[in-house]
C-alpha positions as CSV (number, residue, x, y, z in Angstrom):
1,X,-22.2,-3.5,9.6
2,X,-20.8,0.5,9.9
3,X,-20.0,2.9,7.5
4,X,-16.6,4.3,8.6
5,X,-14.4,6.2,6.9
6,X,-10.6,4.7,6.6
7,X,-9.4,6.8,9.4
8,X,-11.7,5.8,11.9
9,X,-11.5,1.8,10.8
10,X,-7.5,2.4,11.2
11,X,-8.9,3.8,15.3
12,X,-10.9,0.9,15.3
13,X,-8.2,-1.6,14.6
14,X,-5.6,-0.1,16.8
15,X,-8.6,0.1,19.6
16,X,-9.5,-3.5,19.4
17,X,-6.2,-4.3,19.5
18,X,-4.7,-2.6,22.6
19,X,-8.0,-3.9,24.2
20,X,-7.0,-7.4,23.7
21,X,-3.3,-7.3,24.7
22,X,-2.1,-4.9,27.0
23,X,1.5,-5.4,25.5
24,X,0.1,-3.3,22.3
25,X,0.6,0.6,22.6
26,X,0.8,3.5,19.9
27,X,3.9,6.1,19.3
28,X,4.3,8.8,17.1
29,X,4.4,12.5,16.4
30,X,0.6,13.9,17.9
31,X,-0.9,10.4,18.0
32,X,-2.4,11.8,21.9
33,X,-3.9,14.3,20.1
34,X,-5.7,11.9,17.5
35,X,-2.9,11.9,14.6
36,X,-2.4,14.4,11.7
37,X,-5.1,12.5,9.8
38,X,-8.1,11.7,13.0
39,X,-6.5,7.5,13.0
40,X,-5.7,7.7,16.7
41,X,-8.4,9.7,18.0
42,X,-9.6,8.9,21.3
43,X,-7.1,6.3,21.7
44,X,-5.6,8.5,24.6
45,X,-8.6,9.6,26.4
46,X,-9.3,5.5,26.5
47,X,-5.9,3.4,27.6
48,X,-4.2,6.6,28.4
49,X,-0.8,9.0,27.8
50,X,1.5,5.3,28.8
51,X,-0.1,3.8,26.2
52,X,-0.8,6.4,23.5
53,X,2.7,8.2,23.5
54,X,3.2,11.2,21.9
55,X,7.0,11.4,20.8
56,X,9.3,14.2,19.6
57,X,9.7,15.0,16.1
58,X,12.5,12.2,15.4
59,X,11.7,9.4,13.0
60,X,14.8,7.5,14.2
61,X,13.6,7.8,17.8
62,X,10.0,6.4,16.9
63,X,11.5,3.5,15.4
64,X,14.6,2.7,17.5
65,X,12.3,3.4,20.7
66,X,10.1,0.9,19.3
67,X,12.9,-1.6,18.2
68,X,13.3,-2.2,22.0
69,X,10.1,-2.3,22.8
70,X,9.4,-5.0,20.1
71,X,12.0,-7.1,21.8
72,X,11.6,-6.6,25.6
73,X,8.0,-7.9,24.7
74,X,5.8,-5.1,23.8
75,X,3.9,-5.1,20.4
76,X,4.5,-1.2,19.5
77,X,2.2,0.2,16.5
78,X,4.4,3.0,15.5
79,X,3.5,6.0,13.1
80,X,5.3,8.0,10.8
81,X,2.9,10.9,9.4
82,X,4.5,10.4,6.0
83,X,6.2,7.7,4.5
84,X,8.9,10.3,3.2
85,X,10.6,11.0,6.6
86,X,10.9,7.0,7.3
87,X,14.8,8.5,5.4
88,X,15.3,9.4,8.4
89,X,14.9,6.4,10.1
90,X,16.6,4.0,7.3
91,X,19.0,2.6,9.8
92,X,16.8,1.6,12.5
93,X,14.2,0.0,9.6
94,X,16.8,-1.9,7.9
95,X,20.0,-2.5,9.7
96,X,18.3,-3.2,13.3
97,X,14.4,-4.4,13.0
98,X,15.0,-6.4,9.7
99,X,17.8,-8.1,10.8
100,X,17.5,-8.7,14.4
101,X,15.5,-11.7,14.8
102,X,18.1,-13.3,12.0
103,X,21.1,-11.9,13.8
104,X,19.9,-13.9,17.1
105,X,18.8,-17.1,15.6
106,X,15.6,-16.8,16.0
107,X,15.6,-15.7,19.7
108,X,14.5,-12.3,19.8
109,X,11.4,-11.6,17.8
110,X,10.8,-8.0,17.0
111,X,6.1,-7.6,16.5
112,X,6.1,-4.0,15.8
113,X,4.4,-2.1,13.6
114,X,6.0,0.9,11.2
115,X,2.4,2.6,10.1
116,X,3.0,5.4,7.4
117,X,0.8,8.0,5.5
118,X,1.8,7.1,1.5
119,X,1.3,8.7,-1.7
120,X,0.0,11.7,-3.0
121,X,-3.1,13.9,-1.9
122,X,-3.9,17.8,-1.0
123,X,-1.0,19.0,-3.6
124,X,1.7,18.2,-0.9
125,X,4.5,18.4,-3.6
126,X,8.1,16.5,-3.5
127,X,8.7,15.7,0.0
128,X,5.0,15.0,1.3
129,X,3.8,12.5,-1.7
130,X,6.2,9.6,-2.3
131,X,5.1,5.6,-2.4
132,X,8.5,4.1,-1.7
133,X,7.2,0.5,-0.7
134,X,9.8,-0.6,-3.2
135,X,12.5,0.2,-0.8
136,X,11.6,-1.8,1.7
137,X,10.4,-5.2,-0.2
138,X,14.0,-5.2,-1.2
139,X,14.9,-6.2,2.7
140,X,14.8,-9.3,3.6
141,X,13.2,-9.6,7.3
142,X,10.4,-6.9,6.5
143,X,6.7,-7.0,5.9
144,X,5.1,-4.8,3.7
145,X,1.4,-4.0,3.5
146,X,-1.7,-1.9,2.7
147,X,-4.9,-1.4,1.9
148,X,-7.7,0.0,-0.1
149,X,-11.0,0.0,2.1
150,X,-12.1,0.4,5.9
151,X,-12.5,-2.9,6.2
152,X,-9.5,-4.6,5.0
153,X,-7.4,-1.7,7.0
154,X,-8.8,-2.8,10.5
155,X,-8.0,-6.6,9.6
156,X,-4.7,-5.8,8.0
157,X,-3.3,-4.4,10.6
158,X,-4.8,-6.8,13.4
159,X,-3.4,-9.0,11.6
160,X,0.3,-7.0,11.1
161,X,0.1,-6.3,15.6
162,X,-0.1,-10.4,16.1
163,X,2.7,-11.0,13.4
164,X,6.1,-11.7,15.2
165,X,7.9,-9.9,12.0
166,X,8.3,-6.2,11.8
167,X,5.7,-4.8,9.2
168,X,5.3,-1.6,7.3
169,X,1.6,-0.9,6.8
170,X,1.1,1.9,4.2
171,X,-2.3,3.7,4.7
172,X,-3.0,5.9,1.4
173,X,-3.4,9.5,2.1
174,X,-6.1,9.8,-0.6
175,X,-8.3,7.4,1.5
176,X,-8.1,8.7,4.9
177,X,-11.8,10.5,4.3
178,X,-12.9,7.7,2.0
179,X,-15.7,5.6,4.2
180,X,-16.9,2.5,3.1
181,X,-18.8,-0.7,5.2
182,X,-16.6,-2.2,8.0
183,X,-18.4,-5.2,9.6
184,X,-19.1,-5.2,13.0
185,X,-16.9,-8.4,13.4
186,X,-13.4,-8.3,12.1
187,X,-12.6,-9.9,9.4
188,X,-9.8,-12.7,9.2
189,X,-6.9,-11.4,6.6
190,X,-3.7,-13.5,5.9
191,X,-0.7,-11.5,5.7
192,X,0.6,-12.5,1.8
193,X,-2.6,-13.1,0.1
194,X,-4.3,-11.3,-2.3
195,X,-8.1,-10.1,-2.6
196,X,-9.8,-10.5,-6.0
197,X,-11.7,-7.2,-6.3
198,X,-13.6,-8.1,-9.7
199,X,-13.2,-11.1,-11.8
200,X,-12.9,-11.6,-15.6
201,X,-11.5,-13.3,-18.2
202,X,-9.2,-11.2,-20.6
203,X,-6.7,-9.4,-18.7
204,X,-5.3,-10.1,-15.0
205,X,-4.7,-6.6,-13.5
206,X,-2.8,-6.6,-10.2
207,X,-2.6,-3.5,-8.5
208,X,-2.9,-2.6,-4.3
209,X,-3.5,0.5,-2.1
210,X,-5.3,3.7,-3.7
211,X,-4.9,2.6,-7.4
212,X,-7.6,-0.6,-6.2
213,X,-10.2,2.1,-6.5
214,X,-8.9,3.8,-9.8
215,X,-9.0,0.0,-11.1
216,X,-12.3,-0.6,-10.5
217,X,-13.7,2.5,-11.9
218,X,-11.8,2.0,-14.6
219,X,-12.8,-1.8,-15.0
220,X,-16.2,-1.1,-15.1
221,X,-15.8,-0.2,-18.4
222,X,-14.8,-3.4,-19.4
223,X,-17.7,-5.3,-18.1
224,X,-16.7,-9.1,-17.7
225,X,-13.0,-9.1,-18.6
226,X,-10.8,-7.6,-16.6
227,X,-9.2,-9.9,-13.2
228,X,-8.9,-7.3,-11.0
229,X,-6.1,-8.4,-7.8
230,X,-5.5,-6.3,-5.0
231,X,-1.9,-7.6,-3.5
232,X,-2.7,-6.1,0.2
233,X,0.6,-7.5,1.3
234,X,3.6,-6.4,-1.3
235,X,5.5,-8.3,0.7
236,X,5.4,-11.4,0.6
237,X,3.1,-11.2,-2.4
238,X,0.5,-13.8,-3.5
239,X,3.0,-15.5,-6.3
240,X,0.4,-18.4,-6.6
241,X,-2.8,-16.5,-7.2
242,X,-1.4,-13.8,-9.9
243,X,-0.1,-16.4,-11.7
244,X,-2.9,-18.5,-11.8
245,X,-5.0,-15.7,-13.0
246,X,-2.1,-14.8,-15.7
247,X,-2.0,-18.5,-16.6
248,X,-5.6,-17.9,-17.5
249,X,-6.2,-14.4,-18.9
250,X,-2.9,-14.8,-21.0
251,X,-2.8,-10.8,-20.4
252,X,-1.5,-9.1,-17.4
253,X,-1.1,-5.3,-16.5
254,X,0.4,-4.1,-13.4
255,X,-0.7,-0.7,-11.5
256,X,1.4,1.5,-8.7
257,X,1.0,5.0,-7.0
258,X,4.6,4.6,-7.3
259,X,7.2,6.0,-10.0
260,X,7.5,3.2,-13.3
261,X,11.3,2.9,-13.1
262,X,12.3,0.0,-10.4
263,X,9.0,0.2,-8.5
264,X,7.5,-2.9,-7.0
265,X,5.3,-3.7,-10.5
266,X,8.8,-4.5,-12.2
267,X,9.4,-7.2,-9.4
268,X,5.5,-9.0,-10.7
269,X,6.8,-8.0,-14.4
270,X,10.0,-10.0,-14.3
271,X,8.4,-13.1,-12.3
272,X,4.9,-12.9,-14.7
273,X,7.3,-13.1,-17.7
274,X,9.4,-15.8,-16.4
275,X,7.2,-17.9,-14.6
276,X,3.9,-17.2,-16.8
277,X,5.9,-17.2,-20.4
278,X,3.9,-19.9,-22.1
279,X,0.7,-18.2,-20.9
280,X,1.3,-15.0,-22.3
281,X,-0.4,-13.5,-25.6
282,X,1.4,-9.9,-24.8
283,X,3.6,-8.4,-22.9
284,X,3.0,-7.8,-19.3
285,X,2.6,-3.9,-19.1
286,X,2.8,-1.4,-15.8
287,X,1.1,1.4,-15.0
288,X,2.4,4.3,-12.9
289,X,3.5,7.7,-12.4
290,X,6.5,9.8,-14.6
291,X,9.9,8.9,-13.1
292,X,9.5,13.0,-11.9
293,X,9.4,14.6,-8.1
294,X,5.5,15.1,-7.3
295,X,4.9,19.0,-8.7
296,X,3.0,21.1,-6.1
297,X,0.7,22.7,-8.8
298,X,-2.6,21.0,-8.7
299,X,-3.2,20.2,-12.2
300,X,0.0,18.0,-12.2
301,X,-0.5,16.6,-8.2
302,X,-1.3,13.0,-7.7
303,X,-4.8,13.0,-8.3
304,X,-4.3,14.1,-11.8
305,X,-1.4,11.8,-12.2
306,X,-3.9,9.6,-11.2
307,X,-6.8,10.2,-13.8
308,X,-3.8,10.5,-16.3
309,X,-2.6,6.5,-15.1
310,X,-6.7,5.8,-15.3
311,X,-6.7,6.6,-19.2
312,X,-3.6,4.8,-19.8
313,X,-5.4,1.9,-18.3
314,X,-7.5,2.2,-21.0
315,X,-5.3,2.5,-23.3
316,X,-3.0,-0.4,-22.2
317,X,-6.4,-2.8,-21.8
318,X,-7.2,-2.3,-25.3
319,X,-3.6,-2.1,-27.1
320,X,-3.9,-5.9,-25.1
321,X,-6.1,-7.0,-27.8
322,X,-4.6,-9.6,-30.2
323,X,-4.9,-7.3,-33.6
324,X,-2.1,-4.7,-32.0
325,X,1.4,-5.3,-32.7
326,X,4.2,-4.3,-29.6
327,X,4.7,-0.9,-31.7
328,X,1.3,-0.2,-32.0
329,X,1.2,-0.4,-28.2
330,X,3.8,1.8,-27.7
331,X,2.3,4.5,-29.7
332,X,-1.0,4.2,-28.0
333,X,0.8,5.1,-24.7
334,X,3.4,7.6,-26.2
335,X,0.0,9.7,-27.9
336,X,-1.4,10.2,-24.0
337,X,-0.2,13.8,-22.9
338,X,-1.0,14.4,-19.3
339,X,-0.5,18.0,-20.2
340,X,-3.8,18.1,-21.5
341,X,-5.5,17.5,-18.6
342,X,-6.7,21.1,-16.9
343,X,-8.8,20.0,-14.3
344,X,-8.7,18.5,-10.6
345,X,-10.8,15.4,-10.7
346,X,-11.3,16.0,-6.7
């Protein structure tokens, strides 16, 4: 066992992996020179400049360049430094690797992986901050993926290189520094299952990427109840186990990084209610940030966003209780005013 921090588990991963098959290779903008963030570090100096490729600054180039790669028979990991500038690449994501091994019958397969820095951290405002996994578990032939620790980062995406499928793994900018215990053996992870992170009775909370950490902080206050989910794999997500859990807790609450209005929680939401109806004893509730741009100033960046979605957690845990009405959960969220907060947690 090795305390890494996520970076260097993400170098592990990508090591181990390009040591096993020499079809695996990394692309992407500085990835020779160890990556904006330290994940490819000393991947060059190891298996080399063919293998470790440093690319122009072109999003659709990454991906297209690895589109072909994918299907000659290569296993490309590429990486786009933020998830915001895969726009620019929308085309080669969706029209070309989603589609292609449909659009051949099965023939050509196309194993890459799309890495991409997600979500908000060093006030990097509008353009630098964005979770848009929702746009992608809307396409059909895509996987989408992520994850909270060291650990589960090396055997997600050793497991997202061997898949035959094009998959998106979101690493969570917030958690880049974060170190944690990575075993000295990899771990086996199956894309589409969820991890239960702390188990309880009361309320089923489903949640993945940097909010699993907000969750359990914030769970630790309720000692016992709360069945804490970590998705990993958005999609295709773990139907079976949430709604087992829902079935039950009779409660279930939803958390995302990303903005509340069509984001991936509303996709759990509709199936919870549906599938889950006779279980329920509330209404399923989400979690997540103001339908607003991320602001620049620090007070209102992501990791206040983030304490602000921590004490609605609170709020929306106990307004679960039996002896609140709907409306007297709705004014329980409506009274919490993030403008209050005047401090940066970290």
């Amino acid at each position: 066992m090795s305390r890494l921090s996520y970076a260097k588990a993400v170098a592990l991963a990508l090591r181990e992996a390009m040591a096993e098959d020499p079809a695996v290779f990394c692309l992407g903008e500085d990835v020779g020179f160890g990556g904006a963030y330290g994940a490819t570090q000393g991947l060059r100096d190891e298996f080399g400049a063919a293998r470790v490729r440093d690319t122009p600054i072109s999003e659709s180039a990454i991906v297209g360049f690895s589109i072909g790669a994918a299907v000659a028979g290569f296993r490309p990991v590429a990486e786009i430094m933020h998830m915001d500038f895969i726009a620019c690449a929308m085309d080669q994501v969706v029209n070309q690797a989603a589609k292609a091994r449909y659009m051949f019958g099965g023939k050509a397969r196309v194993p890459m992986v799309i890495r991409a820095g997600t979500g908000g951290w060093l006030n990097a405002a509008a353009q630098h901050s964005q979770s848009l996994e929702a746009w992608f578990t809307h396409v059909p032939g895509l996987k989408v993926a992520t994850a909270a620790t060291g650990a589960d980062i090396r055997a997600l995406l050793r497991a997202a290189i061997w898949d035959d499928n094009p998959v998106i793994v979101l690493e969570p900018l917030s958690l880049y520094e974060i170190s944690g215990e990575v075993p000295d053996v990899p771990g086996e992870l199956v894309l589409g299952k969820a991890s239960r992170k702390r188990s309880g009775s009361d309320v089923t909370v489903v949640t993945w990427g940097a909010m699993v950490h907000r969750c359990v902080e914030a769970a630790e206050r309720f000692d016992g109840r709360i069945d804490l989910l970590d998705l990993r794999t958005v999609m295709p997500w773990d139907r079976e186990q949430i709604l087992a859990s829902v079935g039950r807790t009779g409660r279930c609450l939803i958390v995302h990084e990303d903005t509340l209005t069509a984001g991936f929680g509303a996709e759990i939401a509709a199936t919870v209610a549906r599938d889950a109806f006779w279980a329920l004893d509330a209404p399923v509730e989400r979690l997540a940030v103001d339908d607003v741009p991320m602001p620049y100033h620090p007070v209102f960046n992501a990791p206040n966003f983030v304490r602000a979605s921590r004490d609605r957690f609170f709020l929306c845990i106990e307004s679960q209780d039996p002896r609140f009405s709907i409306s007297d959960t709705r004014k329980l969220l409506e009274s919490f005013n993030p403008e209050e907060i005047t401090e940066v947690p970290y």
